[in-house]
C-alpha positions in Angstrom: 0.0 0.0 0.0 1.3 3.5 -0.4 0.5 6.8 1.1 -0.1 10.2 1.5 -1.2 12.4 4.0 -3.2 16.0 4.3 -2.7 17.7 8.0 -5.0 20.2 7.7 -3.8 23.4 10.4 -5.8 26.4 10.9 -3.5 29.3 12.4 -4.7 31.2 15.1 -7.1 30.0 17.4 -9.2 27.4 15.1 -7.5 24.2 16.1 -6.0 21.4 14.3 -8.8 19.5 12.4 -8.8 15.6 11.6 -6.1 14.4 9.0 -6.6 12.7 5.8 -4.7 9.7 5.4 -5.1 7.9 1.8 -3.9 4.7 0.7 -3.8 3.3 -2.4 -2.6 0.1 -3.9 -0.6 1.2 -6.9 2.6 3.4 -7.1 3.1 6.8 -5.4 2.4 8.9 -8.8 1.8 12.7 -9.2 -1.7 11.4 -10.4 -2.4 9.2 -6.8 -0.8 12.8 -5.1 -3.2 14.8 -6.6 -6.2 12.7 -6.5 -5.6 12.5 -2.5 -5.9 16.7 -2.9 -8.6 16.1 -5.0 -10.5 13.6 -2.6 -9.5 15.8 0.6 -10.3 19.3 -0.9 -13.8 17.2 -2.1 -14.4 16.1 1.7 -13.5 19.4 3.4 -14.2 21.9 1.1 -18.1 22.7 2.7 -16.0 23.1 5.9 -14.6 26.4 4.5 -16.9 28.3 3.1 -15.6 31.3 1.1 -11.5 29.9 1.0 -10.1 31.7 -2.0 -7.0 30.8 -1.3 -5.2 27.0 0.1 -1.6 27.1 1.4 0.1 23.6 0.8 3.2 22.6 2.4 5.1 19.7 0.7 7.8 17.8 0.8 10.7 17.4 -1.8 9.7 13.9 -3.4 10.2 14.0 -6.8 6.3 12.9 -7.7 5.6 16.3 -6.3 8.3 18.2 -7.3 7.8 21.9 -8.7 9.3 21.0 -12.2 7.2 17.8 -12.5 4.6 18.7 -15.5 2.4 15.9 -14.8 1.7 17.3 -11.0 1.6 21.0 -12.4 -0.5 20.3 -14.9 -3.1 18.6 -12.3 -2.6 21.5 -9.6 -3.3 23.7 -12.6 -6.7 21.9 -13.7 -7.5 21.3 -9.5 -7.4 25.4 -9.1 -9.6 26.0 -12.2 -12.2 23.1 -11.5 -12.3 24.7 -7.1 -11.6 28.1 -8.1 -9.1 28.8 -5.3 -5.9 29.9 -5.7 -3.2 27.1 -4.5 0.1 28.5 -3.2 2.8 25.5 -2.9 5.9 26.2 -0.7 8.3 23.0 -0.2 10.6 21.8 2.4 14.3 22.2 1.3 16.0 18.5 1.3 16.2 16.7 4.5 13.7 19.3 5.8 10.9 17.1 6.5 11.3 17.0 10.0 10.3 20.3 10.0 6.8 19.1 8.6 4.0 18.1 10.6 2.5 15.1 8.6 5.5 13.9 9.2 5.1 13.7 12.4 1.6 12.0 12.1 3.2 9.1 9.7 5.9 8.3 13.0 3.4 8.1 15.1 1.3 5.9 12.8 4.0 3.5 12.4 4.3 3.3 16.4 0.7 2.6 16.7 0.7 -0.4 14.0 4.5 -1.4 15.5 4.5 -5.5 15.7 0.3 -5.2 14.6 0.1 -8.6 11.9 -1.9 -6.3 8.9 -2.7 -9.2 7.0 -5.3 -7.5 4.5 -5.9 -4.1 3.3 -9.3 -3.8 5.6 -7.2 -4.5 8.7 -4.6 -1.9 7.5 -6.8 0.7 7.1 -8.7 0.1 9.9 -6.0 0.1 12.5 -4.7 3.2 10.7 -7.8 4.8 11.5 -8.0 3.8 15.3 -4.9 6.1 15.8 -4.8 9.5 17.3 -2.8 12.2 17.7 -3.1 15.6 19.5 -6.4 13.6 20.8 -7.6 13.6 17.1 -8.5 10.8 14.9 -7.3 10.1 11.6 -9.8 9.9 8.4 -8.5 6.8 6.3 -9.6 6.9 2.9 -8.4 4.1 0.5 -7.8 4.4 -3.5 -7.9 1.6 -5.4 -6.8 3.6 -9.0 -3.8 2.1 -10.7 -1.5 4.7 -11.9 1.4 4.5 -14.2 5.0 6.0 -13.2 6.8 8.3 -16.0 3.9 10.1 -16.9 5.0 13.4 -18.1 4.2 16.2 -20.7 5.8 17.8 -23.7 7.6 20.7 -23.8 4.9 21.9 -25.9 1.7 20.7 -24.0 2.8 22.0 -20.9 3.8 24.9 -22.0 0.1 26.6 -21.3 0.5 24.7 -17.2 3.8 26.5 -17.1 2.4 29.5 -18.1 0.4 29.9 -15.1 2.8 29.1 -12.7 3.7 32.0 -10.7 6.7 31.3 -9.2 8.5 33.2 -6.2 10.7 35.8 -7.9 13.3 34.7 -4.9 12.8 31.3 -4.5 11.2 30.0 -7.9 11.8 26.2 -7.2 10.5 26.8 -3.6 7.4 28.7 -3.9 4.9 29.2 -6.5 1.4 29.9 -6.6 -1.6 29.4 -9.6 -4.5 31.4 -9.6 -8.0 30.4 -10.9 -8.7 31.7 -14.6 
């Protein structure tokens, strides 16, 4: 099984509200990363009524990275189809520490530590019986097979690249897209 992981934090005084963990059964793809958005932002978006704008802090894998076309171009089509404006900031290498759902993943692998997961049902169950901060996980599982490699021309991403605005400092740090 592979997974990803959406910590949702609200600054301020609105606390911490339940992760998304989502497992799926292929290979850890741009297209399984931004189908877990997709199936997050789907599940939370009647939470936050009138969000223009989502703030998504990532990792450095290269499924995600800021050069990956396949990944841009499905950010891209995710901010058009939601209409929010998506701002992506990642961790410099050997950052993640710094990252919370990173922290949520250790602590998921010391709840299941020495548990015998012998089917997907039992997985995802005991990853759902976990807590952290005295908040339990949501488990959600994709059973999508996606293909590695999957990338775009030069000349059909060019449009994707076009909207990327990208941190006149930091440009493979920070970028945002805007709706059109």
């Amino acid at each position: 099984m592979v997974p990803f992981g959406v910590l949702e934090i609200h600054r301020g005084a609105v606390p911490i509200h339940q992760p998304l963990f989502v497992f799926g059964h292929s290979k850890q793809t741009s297209d399984f990363i931004a189908d877990g958005l997709e199936r997050w932002w789907e599940e939370r978006k009647s939470s936050h009524p009138g969000v223009k704008r989502i703030h998504i802090e990532l990792d450095n894998g290269p499924e995600i990275a800021s050069s990956r076309t396949q990944f841009m171009k499905r950010l891209v089509e995710f901010v058009d189809r939601h209409r929010v404006e998506v701002e992506l900031v990642y961790y410099p290498p050997y950052h993640s520490k710094y990252n919370p759902i990173e922290r949520c993943w250790g602590i998921l692998e010391r709840h299941w530590n020495g548990a015998l997961l012998g089917c997907v049902t039992q997985a995802l169950r005991w990853a759902a019986t976990m807590t952290w901060r005295q908040v339990h996980r949501v488990v959600r599982e994709i059973t999508t097979t996606y293909q590695r490699g999957v990338r775009l021309t030069k000349a059909a991403f060019g449009p994707f690249a076009q909207r990327l605005i990208r941190s006149p400092t930091l440009p493979k740090w920070s970028l945002c897209i805007w709706p059109q």
